[in-house]
C-alpha positions in Angstrom: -21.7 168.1 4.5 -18.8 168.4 2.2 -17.0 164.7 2.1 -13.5 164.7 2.5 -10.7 161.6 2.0 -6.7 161.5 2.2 -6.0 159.8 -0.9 -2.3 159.7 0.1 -0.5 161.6 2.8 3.5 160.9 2.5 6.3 163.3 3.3 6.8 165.0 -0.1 2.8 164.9 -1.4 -0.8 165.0 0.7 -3.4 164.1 -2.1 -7.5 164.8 -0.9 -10.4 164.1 -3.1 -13.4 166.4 -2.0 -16.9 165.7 -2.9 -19.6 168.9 -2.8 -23.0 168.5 -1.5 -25.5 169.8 -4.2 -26.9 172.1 -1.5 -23.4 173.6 -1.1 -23.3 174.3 -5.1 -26.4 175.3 -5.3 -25.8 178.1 -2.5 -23.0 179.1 -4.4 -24.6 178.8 -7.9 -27.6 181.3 -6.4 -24.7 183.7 -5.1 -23.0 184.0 -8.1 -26.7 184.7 -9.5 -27.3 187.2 -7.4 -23.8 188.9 -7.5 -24.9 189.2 -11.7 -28.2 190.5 -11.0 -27.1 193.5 -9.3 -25.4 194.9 -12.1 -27.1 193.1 -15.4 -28.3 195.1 -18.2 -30.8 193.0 -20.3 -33.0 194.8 -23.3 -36.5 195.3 -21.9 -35.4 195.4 -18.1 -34.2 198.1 -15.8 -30.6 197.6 -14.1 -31.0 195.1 -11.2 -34.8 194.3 -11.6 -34.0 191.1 -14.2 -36.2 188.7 -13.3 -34.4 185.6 -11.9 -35.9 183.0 -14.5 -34.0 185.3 -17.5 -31.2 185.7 -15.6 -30.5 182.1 -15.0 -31.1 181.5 -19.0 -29.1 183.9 -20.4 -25.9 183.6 -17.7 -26.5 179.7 -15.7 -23.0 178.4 -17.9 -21.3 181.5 -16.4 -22.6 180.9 -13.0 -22.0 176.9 -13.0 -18.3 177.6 -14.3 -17.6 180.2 -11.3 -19.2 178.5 -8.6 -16.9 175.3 -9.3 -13.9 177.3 -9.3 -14.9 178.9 -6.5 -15.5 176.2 -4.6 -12.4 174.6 -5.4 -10.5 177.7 -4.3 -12.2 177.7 -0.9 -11.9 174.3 -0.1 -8.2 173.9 -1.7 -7.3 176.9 1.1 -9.5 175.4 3.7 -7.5 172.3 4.0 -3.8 174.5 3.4 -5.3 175.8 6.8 -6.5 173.2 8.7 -3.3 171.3 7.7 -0.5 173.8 8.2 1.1 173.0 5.5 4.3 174.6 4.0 4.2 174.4 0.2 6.7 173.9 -2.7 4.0 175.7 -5.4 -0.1 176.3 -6.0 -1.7 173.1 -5.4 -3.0 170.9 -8.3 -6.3 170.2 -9.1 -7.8 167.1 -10.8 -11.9 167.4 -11.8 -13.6 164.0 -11.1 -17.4 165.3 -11.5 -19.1 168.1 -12.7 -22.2 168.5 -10.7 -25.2 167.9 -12.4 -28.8 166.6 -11.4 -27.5 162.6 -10.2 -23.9 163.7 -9.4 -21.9 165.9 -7.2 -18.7 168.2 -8.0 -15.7 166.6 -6.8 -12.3 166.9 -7.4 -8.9 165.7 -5.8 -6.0 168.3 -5.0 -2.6 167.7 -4.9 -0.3 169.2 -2.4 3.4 169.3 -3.2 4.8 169.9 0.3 7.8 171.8 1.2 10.4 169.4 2.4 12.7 169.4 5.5 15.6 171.2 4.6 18.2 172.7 7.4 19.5 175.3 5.3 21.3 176.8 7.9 23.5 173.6 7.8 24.8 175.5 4.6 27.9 176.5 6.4 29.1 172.7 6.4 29.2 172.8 2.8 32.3 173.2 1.1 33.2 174.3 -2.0 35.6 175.9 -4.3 35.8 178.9 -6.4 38.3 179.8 -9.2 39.9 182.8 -8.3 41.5 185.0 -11.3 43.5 188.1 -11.8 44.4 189.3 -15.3 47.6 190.0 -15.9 50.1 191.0 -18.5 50.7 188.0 -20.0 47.0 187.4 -20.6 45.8 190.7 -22.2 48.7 189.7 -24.5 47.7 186.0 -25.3 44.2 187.6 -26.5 45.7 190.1 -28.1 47.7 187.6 -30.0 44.6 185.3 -30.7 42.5 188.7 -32.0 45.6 188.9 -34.5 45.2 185.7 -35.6 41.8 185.9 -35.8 42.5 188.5 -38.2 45.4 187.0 -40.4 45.8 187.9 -43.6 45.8 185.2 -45.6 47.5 185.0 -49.6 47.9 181.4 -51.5 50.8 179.2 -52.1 52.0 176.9 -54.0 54.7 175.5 -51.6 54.1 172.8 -49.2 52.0 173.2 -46.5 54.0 174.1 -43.0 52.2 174.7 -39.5 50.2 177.3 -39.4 49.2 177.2 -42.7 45.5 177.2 -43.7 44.3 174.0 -45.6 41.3 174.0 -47.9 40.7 170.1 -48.2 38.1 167.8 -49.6 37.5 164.7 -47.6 35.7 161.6 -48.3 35.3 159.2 -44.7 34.8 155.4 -45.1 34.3 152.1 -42.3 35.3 148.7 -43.6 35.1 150.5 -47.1 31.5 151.6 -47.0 30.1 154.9 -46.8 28.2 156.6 -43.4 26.0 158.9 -42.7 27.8 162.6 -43.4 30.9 160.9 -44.5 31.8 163.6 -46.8 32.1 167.3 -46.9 33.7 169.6 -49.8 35.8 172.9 -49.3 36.8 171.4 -45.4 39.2 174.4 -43.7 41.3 173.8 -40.8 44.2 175.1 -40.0 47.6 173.1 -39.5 48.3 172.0 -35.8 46.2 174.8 -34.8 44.1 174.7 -31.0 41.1 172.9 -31.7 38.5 172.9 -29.2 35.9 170.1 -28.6 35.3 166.7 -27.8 38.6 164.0 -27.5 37.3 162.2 -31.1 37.0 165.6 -32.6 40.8 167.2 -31.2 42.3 163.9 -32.1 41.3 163.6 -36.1 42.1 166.9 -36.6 45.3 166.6 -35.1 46.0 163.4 -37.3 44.6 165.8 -40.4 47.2 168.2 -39.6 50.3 165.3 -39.6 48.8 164.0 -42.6 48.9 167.2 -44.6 52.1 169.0 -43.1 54.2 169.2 -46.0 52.2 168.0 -48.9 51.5 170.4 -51.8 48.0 171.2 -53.5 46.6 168.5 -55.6 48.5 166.0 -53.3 46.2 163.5 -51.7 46.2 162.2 -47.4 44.9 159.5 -46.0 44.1 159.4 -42.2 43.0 156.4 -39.8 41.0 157.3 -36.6 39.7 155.1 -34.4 36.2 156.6 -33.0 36.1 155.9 -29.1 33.8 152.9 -28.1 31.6 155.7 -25.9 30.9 158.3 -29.1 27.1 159.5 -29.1 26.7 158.2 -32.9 26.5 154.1 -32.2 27.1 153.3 -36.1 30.9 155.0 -35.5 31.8 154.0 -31.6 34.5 151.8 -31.4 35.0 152.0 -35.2 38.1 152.7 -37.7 37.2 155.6 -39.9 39.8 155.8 -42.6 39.4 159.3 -44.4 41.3 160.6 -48.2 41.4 164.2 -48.3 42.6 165.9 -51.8 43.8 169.3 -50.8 42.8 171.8 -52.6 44.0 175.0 -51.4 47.1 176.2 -48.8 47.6 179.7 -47.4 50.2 181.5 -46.0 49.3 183.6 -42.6 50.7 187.4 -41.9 49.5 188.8 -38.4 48.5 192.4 -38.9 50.9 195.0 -37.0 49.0 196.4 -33.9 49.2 200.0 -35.7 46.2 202.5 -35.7 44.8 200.9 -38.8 44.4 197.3 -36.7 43.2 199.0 -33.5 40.4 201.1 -35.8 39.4 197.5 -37.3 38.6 196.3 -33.7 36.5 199.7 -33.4 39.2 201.2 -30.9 40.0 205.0 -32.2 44.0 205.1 -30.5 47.4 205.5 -32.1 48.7 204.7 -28.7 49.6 200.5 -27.5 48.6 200.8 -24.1 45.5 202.5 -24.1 44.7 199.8 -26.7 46.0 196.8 -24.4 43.6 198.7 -21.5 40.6 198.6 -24.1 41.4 194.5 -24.4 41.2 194.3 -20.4 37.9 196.2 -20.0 36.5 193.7 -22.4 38.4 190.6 -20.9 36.8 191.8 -17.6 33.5 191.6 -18.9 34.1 188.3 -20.4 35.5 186.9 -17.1 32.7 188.0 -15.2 30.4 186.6 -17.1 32.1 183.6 -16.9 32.4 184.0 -13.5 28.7 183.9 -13.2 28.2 180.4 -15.0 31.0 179.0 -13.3 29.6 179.6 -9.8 26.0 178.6 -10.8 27.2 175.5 -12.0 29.7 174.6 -8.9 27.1 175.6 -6.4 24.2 173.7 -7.7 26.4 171.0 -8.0 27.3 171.0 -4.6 23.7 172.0 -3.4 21.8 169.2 -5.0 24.5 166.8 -3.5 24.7 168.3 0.3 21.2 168.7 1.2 19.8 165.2 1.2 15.8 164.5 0.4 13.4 163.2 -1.9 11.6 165.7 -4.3 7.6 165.4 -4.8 7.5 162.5 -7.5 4.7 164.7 -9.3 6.4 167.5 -9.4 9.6 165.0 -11.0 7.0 163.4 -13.5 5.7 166.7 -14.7 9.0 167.9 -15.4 10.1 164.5 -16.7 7.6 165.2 -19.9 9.1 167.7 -20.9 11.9 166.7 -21.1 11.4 163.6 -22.6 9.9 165.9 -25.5 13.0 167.8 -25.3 15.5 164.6 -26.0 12.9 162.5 -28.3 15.8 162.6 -30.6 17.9 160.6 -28.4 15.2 157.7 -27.6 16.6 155.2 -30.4 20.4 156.0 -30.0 20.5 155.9 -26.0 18.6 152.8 -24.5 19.3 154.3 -20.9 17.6 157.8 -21.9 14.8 157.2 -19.5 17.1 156.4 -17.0 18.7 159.5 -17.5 15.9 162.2 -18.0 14.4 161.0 -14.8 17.7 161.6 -12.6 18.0 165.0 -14.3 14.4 165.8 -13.4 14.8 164.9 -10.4 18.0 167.4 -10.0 16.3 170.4 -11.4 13.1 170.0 -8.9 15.2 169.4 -6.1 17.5 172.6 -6.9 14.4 174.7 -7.2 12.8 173.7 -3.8 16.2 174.7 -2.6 16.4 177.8 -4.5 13.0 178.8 -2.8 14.2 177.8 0.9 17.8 180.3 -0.4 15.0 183.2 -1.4 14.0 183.7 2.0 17.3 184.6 2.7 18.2 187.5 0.1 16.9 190.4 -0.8 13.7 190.0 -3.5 12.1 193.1 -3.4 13.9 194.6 -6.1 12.8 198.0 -7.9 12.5 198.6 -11.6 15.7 201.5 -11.0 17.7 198.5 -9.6 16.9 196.3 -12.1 18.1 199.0 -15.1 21.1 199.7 -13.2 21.9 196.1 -13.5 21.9 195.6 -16.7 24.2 199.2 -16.9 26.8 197.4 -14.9 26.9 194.5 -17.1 29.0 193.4 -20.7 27.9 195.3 -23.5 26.4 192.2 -25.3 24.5 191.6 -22.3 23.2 195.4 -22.3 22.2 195.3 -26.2 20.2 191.8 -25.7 18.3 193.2 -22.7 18.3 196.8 -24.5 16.4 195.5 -27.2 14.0 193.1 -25.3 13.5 196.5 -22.5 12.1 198.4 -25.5 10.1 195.7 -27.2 8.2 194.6 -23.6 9.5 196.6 -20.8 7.5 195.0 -17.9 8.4 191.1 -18.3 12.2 192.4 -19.2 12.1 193.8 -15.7 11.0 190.6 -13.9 13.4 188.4 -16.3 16.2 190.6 -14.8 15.0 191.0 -11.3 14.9 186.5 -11.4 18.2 186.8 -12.8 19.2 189.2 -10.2 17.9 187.0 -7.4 19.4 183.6 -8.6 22.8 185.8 -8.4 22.2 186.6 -5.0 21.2 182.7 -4.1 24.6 181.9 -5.8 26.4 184.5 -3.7 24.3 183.3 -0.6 25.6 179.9 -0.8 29.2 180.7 -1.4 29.5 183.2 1.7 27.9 181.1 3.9 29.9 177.7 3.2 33.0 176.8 3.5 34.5 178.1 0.9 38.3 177.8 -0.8 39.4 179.9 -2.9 41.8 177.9 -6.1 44.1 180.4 -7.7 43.5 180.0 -11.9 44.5 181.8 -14.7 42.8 183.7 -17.2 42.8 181.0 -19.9 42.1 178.1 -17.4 38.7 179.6 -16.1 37.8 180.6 -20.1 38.7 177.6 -22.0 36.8 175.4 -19.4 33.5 173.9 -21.0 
């Protein structure tokens, strides 16, 4: 009789180790025998009439693999049924003993169970969405930013004004000493220009641009930044870096007209300003949507992970915990909480996907092949070339890449209609520049 013990049985995990009587493998061995023998085509022997003795020679490693597994299968979905249970995933299997002549197989199986989640309750979540309309004085602040994008530049020999593009080589030092890519030759930047990024990084390039407004080429700047104390890099938090840049080069900017010639540039065949300012739209529509997309992923998991309250299988958290910690090895010596860290962001991503898999039950996942192609057609034409290119390379795991995508979109969209939503009026440039 097969022997059967609850390792562990908690709310998240029900662990069983299951031991196999060698009269139940055998049975099973001699089946998949038998199943073999029907069919096997051995020199010397007609089809079926192999002699048991030859057949167990030539094909016993086959036999012993695929009774094991199948014995693990039955008994894994025996105990699913007996239990009732609702699972997160496939349960895991663990092989203790193979059997052999003084030993029985046994195994232990893991069974990540589906938590209690009211997602009905989904409607006393609230959160809120950026709503945007594009209007005038957006397509014109791209428009701007393309023509800048595109200025023409020619060198001078006066000092350097806003504006103007620098060509600087700097040389960074702490307490006088030298740090690890303290240096760099040919540095461009351009004066009191819109710098993106961290604070450290907006504020020295803002004290590069006071430095070097109004000094001439071959004239020399020093700048003093103090790093802040919570930088990543631990040899420059909370230090003074004070920086000597010899300017080498300054140019003067010209926007380009928006004439036919500009507009052909940007691959847009018109003589005429407003069809070109409607091209800029179409494409700033793309661009918002798309944005649109990662900003509502990222404020509803946020506010999923936080609403529904319960404690993820710890196996499934440790597995996904490895990989991770391969992912950040980097950061082990320079972050002495890391561990700390990767664990409460494993714990995060399991706990979104058991309640991504609760959402899937209520949206549509039988999608077609047509659906999934017209998809990609209604999307920004980056989007279409990358999936273009991956459709013709390997059609059939494209398809199901899109059709996920396609049902994570519908989760986010779940969520959002169902709770209780607010809608924050934005602008264009808000909702873009946001990290």
């Amino acid at each position: 009789m097969t022997g059967q013990k609850i390792i562990s049985d908690t709310i998240t995990e029900l662990k069983v180790s299951v031991e196999i009587p060698r009269e139940e493998y055998d049975n099973q061995f001699n089946n998949e025998l038998t199943s073999i023998a029907k069919t096997a085509k051995l020199d010397g022997f007609r089809q079926g009439k192999v002699p048991s003795s030859v057949l167990k020679k030539k094909y016993e490693a086959q036999c012993h693999q695929k009774s094991i597994s199948a014995l693990i299968d039955f008994h894994t979905q025996k105990i699913n049924l007996e239990k009732k249970l609702d699972l997160i995933d496939s349960p895991s299997v663990k092989l203790l003993e193979t059997p052999t002549k003084d030993k029985n197989l046994s195994f232990e199986i893991t069974f990540n169970k589906m938590p209690e989640i009211k997602i009905k309750e989904i409607n006393k979540m609230r959160i809120s969405i950026p709503e945007v309309d594009i209007v005038d004085q957006d397509i014109d602040n791209v428009i701007n930013n393309i023509r800048k994008q595109n200025t023409i530049w020619s060198d001078s020999a006066n000092p350097a004004q806003s504006g103007d593009k620098i060509v600087v080589d700097y040389e960074g030092k702490i307490d006088g000493k030298d740090f690890k890519n303290n240096k760099q030759d040919d540095f461009t930047f351009t004066i009191n220009d819109t710098v993106k990024g961290d604070p450290a990084t907006v504020a020295l390039f803002k004290e590069f641009s006071i430095q070097c407004l109004n000094k001439k080429v071959d004239d020399i700047a020093e700048v003093s930044n103090d790093m802040p104390k919570d930088f990543p890099d631990k040899d420059l938090a909370g230090k003074t870096v004070n920086y000597k840049l010899v300017i080498k080069k300054i140019s003067n900017g010209k926007l380009p007209n928006l004439d036919k010639d500009f507009f052909a540039q940007l691959g847009i065949t018109t003589e005429d300003l407003n069809e070109f300012k409607d091209n800029v739209k179409n494409h700033m529509q793309f661009e918002l949507k798309d944005k649109m997309v990662s900003k509502k992923y990222g404020l509803v998991n946020e506010q999923l992970v936080d609403f529904f309250s319960f404690n993820p299988p710890e196996s499934m958290v440790k597995k996904h915990q490895l990989e991770l910690e391969q992912q950040y090895a980097a950061l082990k010596s320079s972050d002495e909480n890391i561990d700390d860290k990767i664990h409460e962001i494993a714990s995060k991503r399991v706990k979104l996907n058991i309640i991504y898999i609760k959402l899937a039950k209520e949206v549509n996942t039988n999608i077609t092949d047509q659906e999934a192609i017209d998809f990609c057609n209604e999307q920004s034409p980056s989007f279409r070339q990358f999936y273009g290119e991956k459709l013709k390379k390997d059609k059939s795991s494209t398809l199901l890449d899109v059709k996920n995508k396609m049902v994570e979109n519908s989760i986010v969209e779940y969520a959002i209609k169902m709770s209780d939503t607010t809608l924050i009026k934005r602008t264009f440039s808000e909702v873009m520049d946001e990290q």
